[in-house]
Each structure stands twice: as C-alpha cells, then as structure tokens.
N, C-alpha and C positions, 0 to 999 in steps of 0.2 A: 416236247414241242418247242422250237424255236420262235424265239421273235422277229424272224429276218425273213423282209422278202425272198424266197430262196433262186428267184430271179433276178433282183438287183442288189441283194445284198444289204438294203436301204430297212431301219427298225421298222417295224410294225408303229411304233406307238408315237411317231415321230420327230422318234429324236430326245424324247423328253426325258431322264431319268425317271428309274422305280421307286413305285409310292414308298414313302418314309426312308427316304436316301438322305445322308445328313442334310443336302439342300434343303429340304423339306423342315427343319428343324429351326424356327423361327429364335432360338437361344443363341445360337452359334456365332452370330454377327458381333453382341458385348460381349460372347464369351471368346473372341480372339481379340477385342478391342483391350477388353483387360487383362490378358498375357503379354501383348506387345505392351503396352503401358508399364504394368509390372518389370518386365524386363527392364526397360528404357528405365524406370525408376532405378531400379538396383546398380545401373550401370553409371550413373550419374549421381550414384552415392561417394563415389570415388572420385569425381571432381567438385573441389571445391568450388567453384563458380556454378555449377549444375545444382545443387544440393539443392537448392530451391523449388527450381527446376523440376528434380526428382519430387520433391515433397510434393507436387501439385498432382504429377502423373501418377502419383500412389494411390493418392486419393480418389483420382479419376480409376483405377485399379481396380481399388475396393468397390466404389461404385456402380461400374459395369459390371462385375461381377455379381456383387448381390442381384441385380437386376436381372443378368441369365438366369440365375437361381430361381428367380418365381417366375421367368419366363417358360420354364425346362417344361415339358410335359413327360408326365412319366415319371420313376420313385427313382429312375438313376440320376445322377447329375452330372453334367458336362466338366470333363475332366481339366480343360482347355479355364474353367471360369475358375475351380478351383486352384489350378498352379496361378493363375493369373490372381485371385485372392491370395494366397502365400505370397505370390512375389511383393503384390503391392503393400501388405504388411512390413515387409522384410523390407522392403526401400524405402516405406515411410518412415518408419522407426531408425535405420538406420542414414536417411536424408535431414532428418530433422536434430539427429545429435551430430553432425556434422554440421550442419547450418547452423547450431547453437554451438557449437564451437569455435568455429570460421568470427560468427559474430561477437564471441567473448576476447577471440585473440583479436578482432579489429579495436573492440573499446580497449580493450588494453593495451594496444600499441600506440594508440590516439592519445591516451592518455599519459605516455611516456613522452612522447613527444613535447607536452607541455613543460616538462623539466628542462629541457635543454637551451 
C-alpha cells in the first residue's frame, strides 16, 4: 500500500516524516553538539594559542554528551554522543597538557628574560 496520492503524487501524511525517524529522537540535538565540540577540541590541540580554547569545548563535549545519554530513549545509545564523548576526552586531556606546557615555556622564558 503506498503512501502517495496516486493522482498527484503529493504524501498521504503531509509531508511529515515516519513515526521514530531520527527527527523524532529528541538526543540527537547534544548528540551532534558534542561531536562537533569534540572535534573542534582535538583540532585546536595543535595550536598553541587554541589550547585553551580547545580545553573549554572538551568540556562542553563531555557535557553534551552526558546529557544525550539520559536524554536517549531506548537501551541503545547514540553513536554521534559517544564519539563526541571520546573526542572530548581526547581534546581535553590532550588541550590541557599543551596549555600547561605553552604556560610553563611562557614563565620560563619570562623569567630568562630577567638575566639579561
């Protein structure tokens, strides 16, 4: 049985997507918030002037994602929240030893400085 007017072609149902289409999946909003986050964390590991930057969106990462998590209905979990938790893991951890590094070679060059 189709769902198309078979005269104009036009859905039956109008227009709307079928019930439990990922639209319908009220998780999916933090769970791309915190992939893109993640990402943008990890990529901004790599610049020193970002590191900071990145530490903040890691966290925002984490965050969104835990939140899809108890948003998810259902025993599966949204795959999109989980890489986006690994990413933001993986940028924080690795944002925050580069900002603590960036800021040990700052005092230490600050403090070279004074000798001359």
């Amino acid at each position: 049985m189709a769902n198309f007017d078979p005269q104009t072609g036009a859905p039956l149902n109008g227009g709307k997507p079928p019930y439990g289409s990922p639209q319908d999946d009220p998780s999916r909003g933090p769970a791309v918030t915190s992939l893109v986050c993640g990402i943008i964390s990890v990529v901004c590991c790599f610049l020193s002037y970002g590191a900071f930057v990145g530490l903040v969106l890691g966290l925002v990462a984490i965050v969104f994602s835990i939140r899809s998590g108890k948003m998810a209905t259902g025993p599966q979990r949204n795959g999109m929240a989980t890489a986006g938790l690994v990413l933001g893991i993986i940028g924080t951890v690795l944002c925050g030893l580069v900002f603590a590094c960036a800021a040990c070679a700052c005092a230490g060059l600050s403090s070279l400085a004074l000798f001359y």
